[in-house]
C-alpha positions in Angstrom: 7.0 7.4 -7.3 8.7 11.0 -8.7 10.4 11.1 -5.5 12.6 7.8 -6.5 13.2 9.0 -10.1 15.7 9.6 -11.3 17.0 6.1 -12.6 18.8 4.5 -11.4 18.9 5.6 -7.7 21.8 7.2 -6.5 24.1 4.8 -4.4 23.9 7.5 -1.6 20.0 7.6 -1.1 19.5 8.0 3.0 15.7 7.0 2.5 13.5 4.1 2.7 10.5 3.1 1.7 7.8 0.2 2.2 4.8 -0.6 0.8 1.9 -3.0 2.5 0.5 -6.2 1.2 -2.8 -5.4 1.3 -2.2 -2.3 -0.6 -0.4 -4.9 -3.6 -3.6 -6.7 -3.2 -6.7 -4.7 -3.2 -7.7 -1.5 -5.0 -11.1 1.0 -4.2 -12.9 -1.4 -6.4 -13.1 -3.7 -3.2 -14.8 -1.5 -0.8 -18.8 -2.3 -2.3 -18.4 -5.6 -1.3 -16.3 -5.5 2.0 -16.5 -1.7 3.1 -15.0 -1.3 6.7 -13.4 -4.8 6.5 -11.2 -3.2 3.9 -10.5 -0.3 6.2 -6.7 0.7 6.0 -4.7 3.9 6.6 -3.8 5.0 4.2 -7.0 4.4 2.5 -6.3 1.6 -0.4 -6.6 3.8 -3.7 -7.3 2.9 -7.4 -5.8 0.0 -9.4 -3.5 2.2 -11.5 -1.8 3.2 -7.5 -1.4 -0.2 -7.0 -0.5 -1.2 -10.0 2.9 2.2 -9.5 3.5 0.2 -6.1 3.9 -3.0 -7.7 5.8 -0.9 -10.5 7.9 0.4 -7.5 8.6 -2.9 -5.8 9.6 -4.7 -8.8 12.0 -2.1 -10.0 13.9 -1.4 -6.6 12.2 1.6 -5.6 10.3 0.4 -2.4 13.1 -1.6 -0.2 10.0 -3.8 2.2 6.6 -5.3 2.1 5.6 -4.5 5.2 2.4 -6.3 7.2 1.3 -2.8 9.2 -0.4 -5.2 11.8 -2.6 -3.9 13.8 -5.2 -6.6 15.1 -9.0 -5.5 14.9 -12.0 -7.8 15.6 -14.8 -8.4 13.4 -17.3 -6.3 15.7 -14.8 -3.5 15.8 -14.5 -3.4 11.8 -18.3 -3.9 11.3 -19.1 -0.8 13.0 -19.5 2.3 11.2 -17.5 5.3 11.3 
């Protein structure tokens, strides 16, 4: 999140920036129990991460929660890569 500091923004920032849900939802603690089900890119990282991006969101820094769709079935997340 350095690269929205410093506070507050400045009116003329040309950037955006999203974050996705299921990175505000899950953390690396999830992937012994589902493993590839929980297969995102990027990878979802450690609570404290999410924790920043919920930091982020909450304090204006991230402008979308975005869904990054991208349809997979159940036999295509079950096998391993």
């Amino acid at each position: 999140m350095e690269l929205f500091e410093p506070v507050p923004l400045s009116p003329d920032k040309l950037i955006t920036s999203e974050v996705c849900v299921h990175h505000l939802w899950f953390d690396d603690s999830g992937y012994t129990k589902l493993g590839n089900l929980m297969k995102w890119n990027p990878a979802v990282k450690t609570a404290d991460d999410r924790n920043g991006l919920l930091d982020g969101l909450l304090n204006n820094r991230l402008d979308a929660i975005a869904s990054d769709h991208a349809p997979h079935t159940l036999e295509e997340k079950e096998i391993l890569s």
